[in-house]
C-alpha positions in Angstrom: 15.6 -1.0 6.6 14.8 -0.1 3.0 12.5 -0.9 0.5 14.0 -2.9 -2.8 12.3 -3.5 -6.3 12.0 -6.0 -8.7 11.5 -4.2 -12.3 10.0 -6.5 -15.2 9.0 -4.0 -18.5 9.9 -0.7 -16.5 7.2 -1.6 -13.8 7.5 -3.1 -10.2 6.6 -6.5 -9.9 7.4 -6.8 -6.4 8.5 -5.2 -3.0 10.4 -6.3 -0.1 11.9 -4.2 3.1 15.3 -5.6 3.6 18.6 -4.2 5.4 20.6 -4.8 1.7 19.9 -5.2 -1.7 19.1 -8.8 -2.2 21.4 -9.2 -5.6 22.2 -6.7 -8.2 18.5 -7.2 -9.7 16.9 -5.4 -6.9 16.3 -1.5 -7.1 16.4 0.7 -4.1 13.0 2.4 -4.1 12.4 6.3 -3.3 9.5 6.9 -1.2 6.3 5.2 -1.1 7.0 3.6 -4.2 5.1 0.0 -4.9 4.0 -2.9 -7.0 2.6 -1.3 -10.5 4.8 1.7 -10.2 6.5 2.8 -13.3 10.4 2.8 -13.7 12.3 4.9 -16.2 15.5 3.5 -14.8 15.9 6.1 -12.5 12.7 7.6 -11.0 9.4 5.5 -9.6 5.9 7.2 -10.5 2.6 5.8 -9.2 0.6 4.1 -12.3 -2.8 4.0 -11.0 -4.7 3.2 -14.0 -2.8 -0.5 -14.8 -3.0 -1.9 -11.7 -5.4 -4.5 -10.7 -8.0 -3.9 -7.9 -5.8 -7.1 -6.6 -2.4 -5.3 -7.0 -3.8 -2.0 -4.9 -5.0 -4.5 -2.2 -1.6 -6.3 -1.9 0.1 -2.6 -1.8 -1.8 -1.9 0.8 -1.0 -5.1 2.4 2.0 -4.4 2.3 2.3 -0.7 3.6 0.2 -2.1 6.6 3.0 -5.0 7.1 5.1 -2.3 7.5 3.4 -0.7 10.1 2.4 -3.4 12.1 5.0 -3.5 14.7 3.5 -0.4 16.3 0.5 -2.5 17.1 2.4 -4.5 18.9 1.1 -4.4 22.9 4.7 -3.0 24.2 4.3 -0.2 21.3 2.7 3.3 21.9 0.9 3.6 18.3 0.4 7.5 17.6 -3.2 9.0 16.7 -1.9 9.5 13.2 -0.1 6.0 12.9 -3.7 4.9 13.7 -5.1 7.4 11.3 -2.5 6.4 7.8 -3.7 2.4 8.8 -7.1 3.2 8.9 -6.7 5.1 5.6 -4.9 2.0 4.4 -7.8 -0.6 5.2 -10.5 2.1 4.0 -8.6 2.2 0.3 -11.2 0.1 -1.2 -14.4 1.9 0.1 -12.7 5.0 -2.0 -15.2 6.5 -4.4 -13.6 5.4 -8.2 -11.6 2.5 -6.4 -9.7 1.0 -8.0 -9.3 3.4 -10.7 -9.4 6.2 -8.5 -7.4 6.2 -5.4 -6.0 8.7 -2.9 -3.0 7.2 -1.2 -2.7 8.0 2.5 0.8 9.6 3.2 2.4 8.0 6.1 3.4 9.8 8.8 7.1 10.5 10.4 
């Protein structure tokens, strides 16, 4: 699975974690990459001060989506899996949120 872009102005509009590219307007994302990250047509950087307090929560949404199956009851989830989604839900209660925000880096 990989995680595919929509680019509108050089930044992400949208996200979605598919097996292929969904048509030719879709961008393979690098990383962690996200809605209101900046594209130069070849790199994705983190644009913290444009996006909306809404955009950071659907983000986060979305990294947490991601995630999810290792809540699942048959699923062993790992004491830093559990740590990263914690860190995920806790975003908002960040001092300087939404301006401000330390992302939580996922683990392996």
């Amino acid at each position: 699975m990989a995680i595919y872009a929509i680019i509108e102005d050089g930044v992400v509009i949208n996200t979605v974690v598919a097996e292929n590219k969904l048509d030719e307007s879709w961008v393979l994302c690098s990383g962690e990459a996200g809605i209101g990250w900046n594209y130069d047509g070849t790199n994705f950087t983190e644009n913290v001060t444009n996006q909306t307090e809404e955009q950071i929560r659907m983000e986060r949404d979305r990294l947490l989506e991601e995630t999810d199956f290792y809540a699942l009851p048959d699923v062993t989830m790992s004491a830093e899996m559990t740590t990263y989604r914690q860190a995920l839900r806790d975003l908002p209660a960040q001092e300087g949120f939404p301006d401000t925000i330390t992302w939580p880096t996922k683990p392996e």
